[in-house]
N, C-alpha and C positions, 0 to 999 in steps of 0.2 A: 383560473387566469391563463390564457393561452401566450404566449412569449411568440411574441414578432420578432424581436431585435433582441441580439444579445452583444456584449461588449467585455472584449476578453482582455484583463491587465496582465502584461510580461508576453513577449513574445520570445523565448526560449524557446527550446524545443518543446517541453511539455503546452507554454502558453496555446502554439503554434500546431500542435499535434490536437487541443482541443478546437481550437477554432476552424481546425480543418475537417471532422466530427463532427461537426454543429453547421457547417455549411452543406456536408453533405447531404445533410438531412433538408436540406430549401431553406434555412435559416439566414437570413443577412447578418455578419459579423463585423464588428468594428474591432480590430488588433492594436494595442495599444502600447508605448515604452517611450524609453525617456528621449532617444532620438531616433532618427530616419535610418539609421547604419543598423539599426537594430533592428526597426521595424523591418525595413526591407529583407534582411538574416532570415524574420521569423517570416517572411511571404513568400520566401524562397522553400524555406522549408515544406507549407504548403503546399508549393506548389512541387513539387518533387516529389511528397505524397500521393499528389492525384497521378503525376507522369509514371509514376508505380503503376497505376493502373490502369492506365493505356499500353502502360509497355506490354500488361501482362491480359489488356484483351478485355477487360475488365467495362473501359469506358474509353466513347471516342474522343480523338482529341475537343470534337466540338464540345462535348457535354464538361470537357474541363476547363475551358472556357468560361462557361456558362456557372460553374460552379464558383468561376475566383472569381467571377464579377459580382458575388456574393459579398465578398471579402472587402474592406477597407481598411488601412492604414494610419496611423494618430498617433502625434505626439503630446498633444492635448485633449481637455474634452468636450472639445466641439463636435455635435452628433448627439453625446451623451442625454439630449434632455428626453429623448423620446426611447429609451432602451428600455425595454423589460427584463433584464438579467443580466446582472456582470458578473464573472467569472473571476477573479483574484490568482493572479500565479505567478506571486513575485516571490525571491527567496526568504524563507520559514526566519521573520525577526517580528513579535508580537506588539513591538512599537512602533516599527513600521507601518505594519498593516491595520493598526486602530490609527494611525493617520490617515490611509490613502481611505478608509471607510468613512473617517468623516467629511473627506472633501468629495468622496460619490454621492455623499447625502446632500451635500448642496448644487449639486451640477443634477444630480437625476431628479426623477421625478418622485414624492412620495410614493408611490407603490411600488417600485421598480424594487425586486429580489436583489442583496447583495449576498454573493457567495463566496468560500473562501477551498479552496483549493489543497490546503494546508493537510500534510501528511502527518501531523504530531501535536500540533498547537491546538491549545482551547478554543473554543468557538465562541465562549461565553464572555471570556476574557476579550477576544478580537470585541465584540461585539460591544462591548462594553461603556467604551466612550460615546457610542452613536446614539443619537435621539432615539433611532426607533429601531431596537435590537430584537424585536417580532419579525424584522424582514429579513435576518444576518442568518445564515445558515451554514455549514458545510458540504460542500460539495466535491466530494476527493475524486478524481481521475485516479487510473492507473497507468504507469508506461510499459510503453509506446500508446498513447488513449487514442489513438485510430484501430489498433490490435485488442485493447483490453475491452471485455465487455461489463465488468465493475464496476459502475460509481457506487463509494458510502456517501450514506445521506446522514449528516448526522446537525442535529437543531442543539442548540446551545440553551440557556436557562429559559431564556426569554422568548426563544423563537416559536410563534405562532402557528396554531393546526393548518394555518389556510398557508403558512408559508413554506411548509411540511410535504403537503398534496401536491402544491404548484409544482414543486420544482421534482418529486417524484414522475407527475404527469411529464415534464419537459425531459427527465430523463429517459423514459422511457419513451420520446417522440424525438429520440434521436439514436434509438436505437442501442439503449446501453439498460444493463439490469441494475435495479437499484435496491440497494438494502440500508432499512433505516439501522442508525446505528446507537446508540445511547452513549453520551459523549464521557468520553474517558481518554488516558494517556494514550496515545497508539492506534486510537479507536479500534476496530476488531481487525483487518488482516495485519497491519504490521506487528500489533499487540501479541497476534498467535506467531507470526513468522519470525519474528526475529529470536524467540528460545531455541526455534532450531536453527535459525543460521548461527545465533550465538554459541549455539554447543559444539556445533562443526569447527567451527575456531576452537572452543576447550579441547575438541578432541586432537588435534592439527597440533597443538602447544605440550602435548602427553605424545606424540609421537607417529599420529594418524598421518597417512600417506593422501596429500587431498586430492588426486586422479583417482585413487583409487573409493575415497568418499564419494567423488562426485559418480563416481559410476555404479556404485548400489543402490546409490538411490534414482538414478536414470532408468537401472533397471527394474525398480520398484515401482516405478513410474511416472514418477517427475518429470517436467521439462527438460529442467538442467538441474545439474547434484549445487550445492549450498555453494561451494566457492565460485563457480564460474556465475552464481548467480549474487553473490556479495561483490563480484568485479563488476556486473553489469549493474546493479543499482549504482554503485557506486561506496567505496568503503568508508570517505567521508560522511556521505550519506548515514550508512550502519551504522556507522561511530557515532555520531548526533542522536540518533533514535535511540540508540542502545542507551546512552547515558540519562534520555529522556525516561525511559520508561522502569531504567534500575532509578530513579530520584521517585519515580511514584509510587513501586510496587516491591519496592527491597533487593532482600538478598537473593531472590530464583530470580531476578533481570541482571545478577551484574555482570557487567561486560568484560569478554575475555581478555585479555591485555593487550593479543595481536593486533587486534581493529583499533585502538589507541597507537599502535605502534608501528602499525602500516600507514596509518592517517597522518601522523607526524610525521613521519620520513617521506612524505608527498606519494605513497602510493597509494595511490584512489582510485585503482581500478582499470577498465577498457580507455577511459575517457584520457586518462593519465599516463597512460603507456605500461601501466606497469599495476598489478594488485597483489592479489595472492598469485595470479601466475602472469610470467613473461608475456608482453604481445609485441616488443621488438627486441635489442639483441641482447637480455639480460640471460642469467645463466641459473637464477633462482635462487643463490645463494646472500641474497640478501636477505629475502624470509627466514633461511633456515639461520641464519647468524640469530636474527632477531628471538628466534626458538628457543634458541639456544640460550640466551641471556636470560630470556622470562623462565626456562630451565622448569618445569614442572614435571612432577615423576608420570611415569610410563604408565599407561591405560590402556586395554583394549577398545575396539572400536565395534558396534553394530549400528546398522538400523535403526533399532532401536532406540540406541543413545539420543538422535537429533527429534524422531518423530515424538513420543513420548513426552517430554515438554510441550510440543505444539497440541498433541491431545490435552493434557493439563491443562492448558491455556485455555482451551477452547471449552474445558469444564467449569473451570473458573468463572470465563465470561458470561457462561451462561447458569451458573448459580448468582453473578450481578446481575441478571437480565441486560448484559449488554446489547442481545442479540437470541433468538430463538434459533433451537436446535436446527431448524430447516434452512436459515438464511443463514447459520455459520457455517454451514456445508457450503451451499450455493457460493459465500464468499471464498473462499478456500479453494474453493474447484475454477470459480472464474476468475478471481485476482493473482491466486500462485499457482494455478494449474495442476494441483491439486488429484491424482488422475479417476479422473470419472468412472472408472467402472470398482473403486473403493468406497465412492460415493460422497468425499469429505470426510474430515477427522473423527465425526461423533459416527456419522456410520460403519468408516472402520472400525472404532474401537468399538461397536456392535457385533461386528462380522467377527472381529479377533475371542471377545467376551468382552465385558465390563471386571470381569474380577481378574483376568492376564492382564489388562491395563491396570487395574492397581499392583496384581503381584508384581509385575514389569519395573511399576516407578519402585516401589518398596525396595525391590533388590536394586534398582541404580542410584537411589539414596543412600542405600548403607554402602555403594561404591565410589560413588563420588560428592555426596552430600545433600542438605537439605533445598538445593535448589530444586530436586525431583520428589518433594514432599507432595504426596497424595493431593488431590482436591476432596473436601469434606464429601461433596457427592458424589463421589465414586465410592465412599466405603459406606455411604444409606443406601445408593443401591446394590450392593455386592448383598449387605446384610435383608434387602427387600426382594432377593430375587429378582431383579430387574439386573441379568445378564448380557441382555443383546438377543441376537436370533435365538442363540438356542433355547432361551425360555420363551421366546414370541416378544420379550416386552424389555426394551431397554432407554436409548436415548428416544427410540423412535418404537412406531407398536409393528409388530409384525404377525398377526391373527390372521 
C-alpha cells in the first residue's frame, strides 16, 4: 500500500517535528489539535525547521514554500476520509488514546493505517477497543525526528503482516530506518537506555560528580554523557518510563530516587529551567540537598557501572527475541548515538569478550547488587566458547 496522505494527531513539537519529515519527503500532511493557537505553534515550528535550512544553504527559500504548501492545519477531521496514515502523538494516557482510535475508525476510511507514536504504552492494549486492531500499529519517532533516523516499528497482538510491511515500506520512503520491534514495556531503545541513565543517577546519589560522568562517557563516545541527556529528554519524562518498566521487569529497573525527587520538586530538565544541572541562575545546591537526604553510602564510579546494564539489557532482549543481534545494534547506534565505530552494545561487548562482560556484571553485583545479575546467555556462551572476536564467534560471527 503506498501512503498519499498522511495525518498527523498533536502538534507539539514532536507531533510537528514529524510532520515536517513526512513532508519533506513530497508527502501531503494534515496537522492536527484541539485548537488554532496550537495548531499554528505546531506550523511555526515547521516552518522554522525548514528556515533551518535555508539559513544553512541547505534549500531555497522557494523549495520551502513549496514544502509547507504540503502542510495543512485542523481542528477537526475534515480531510480525514481520504488519508492513508495517522500518526498519534498526543501525551502517553492509554484512555485517551483507545478514544481518539476509535473515533479515527469512523472518520477514515477502512484501510487507512492507525499508528501510535507512544514511547512506553502497549500497542495492543491501545488497539484494543477498535474494530479493526490489524491496522493499529506503533510507530515510535525519536527526538528531535527531523535529526533522528530511528523509527521502532512495533505490531501489537493483532496487527496484521500487510500492516507490518506498509508502514515499514512508508518508513523507509521518508527516509528513516526502521526496526521491527516485538512489543514489550519500553520496547527496545528506551528498555536498553534507561538502566544506564538509571545507574548514572545511583551513581550521582553514592557521591558521583555528574560533569565528570558526563565527560567519560563523551569521551568514550557518546553524544552527551547521561545527565545532560536525562535533562534533554526531560526528567519527567525518565521518571514515567522508569516507573513503567521497574512495574514490568522488577528489581534491575527500579528507579533511582533522584528522578522521583527532581520530578517532584518541578525540575524537569532544559525545558524547565532547571534538571540535574542549572540553565539559569541556580547555584546547584538544590540537587546536592536532595543527595543528601536520599543519603546513600559512597561508591566508586566507572564506565562500566552505566554501560554494563545497557549490555544486559540488550542480552536480555534478545534472549526474548525482542529484536535480533543486528537491529539492536543498528537501534542503539541510530536512536542513542551509540558511537559507531563500537559498533552497538552486542558488538562491543564482542570486541571487549563475552566472559569480561559477565566477569564485569559479576563483580558489580557483589558491589552493588542484584540489579547487575548476569543474563542466562552470557554464561551458555562464556561456557560455549562463543567469546566474541577473539574466538571468531560471539553475538555476531567473525570467520
Amino acid at each position: 500500500m503506498y501512503i498519499y496522505k498522511v495525518a498527523v494527531i498533536g502538534a507539539g513539537a514532536m507531533g510537528a517535528g514529524i510532520a515536517q519529515v513526512i513532508t519533506y519527503a513530497g508527502i501531503p500532511v494534515i496537522l492536527k489539535d484541539v485548537n488554532d493557537a496550537v495548531v499554528d505553534r505546531g506550523l511555526k515550528i515547521v516552518r522554522g525547521i525548514y528556515q533551518g535550512r535555508v539559513d544553512k544553504g541547505k534549500m531555497t527559500a522557494n523549495e520551502m514554500e513549496q514544502k509547507m504548501a504540503l502542510i495543512t492545519g485542523a481542528t477537526d477531521y475534515s480531510g480525514f476520509s481520504d488519508v492513508d496514515l495517522v500518526i498519534e502523538a498526543i501525551f502517553e494516557d492509554v484512555s485517551v488514546k483507545q478514544k481518539l482510535f476509535c473515533e479515527l475508525e469512523s472518520v477514515c476510511s477502512e484501510n487507512t493505517l492507525l499508528t501510535s507514536n507512544t514511547s512506553s504504552l502497549p500497542i495492543s492494549a491501545i488497539a484494543a477497543p477498535t474494530k479493526r486492531p490489524e491496522k493499529v500499529i506503533g510507530l515510535h519517532f525519536f527526538n528531535p525526528a527531523p535529526a533522528m533516523k530511528l523509527v521502532e516499528i512495533i505490531p501489537g497482538i493483532a496487527t496484521s503482516r500487510e500492516t507490518i510491511d506498509d508502514v515499514v515500506m512508508f518508513a523507509e520512503s521518508i527516509r528513516k530506518i526502521p526496526v521491527r520491534v516485538t512489543e514489550c514495556a519500553g520496547f527496545l531503545v528506551n528498555r536498553l537506555l534507561m538502566p544506564y541513565l538509571n545507574e548514572a543517577a545511583m551513581s550521582l546519589q553514592e557521591g558521583a560528580n555528574p560533569k565528570e560522568v558526563d565527560e567519560l562517557l563523551v569521551s568514550f563516545g557518546m553524544p552527551m554523557g547521561p545527565f545532560a541527556l536525562l535533562d534533554a529528554i526531560g526528567v519527567d519524562i525518565s521518571a514515567k518510563v522508569s516507573e513503567i518498566l521497574y512495574d514490568a521487569y522488577g528489581p534491575r529497573m527500579k528507579p533511582a530516587e533522584i528522578l522521583g525527587a527532581l520530578y517532584k520538586s518541578g525540575r524537569v530538565g532544559i525545558k524547565g529551567g532547571a534538571g540535574f544541572y542549572e540553565y539559569g541562575d541556580g547555584d546547584g545546591s538544590a540537587v546536592q540537598s536532595m543527595i543528601e537526604k536520599i543519603g546513600k553510602a559512597r561508591c566508586g564510579f566507572s564506565v562500566d557501572r552505566v554501560l554494563m546494564p545497557m549490555i544486559n539489557e540488550a542480552v536480555i532482549s534478545l534472549q526474548e527475541g525482542v529484536a535480533s543481534a543486528n537491529d539492536i545494534d543498528i537501534a542503539m547506534m541510530a536512536g542513542t548515538g551509540f558511537p559507531q565505530d563500537k559498533g552497538g552494545p552486542l558488538h562491543y561487548a564482542d570486541q571487549i569478550g563475552v566472559d569480561t562482560v559477565l566477569l564485569k556484571l559479576q563483580q558489580l553485583a557483589s558491589e552493588h547488587g542484584e540489579r547487575f545479575w548476569p543474563a542466562p546467555m552470557l554464561k551458555r556462551m562464556v561456557n560455549a566458547n562463543y567469546l566474541g572476536k577473539k574466538t571468531g564467534k560471539g553475538f555476531f560471527n567473525y570467520s
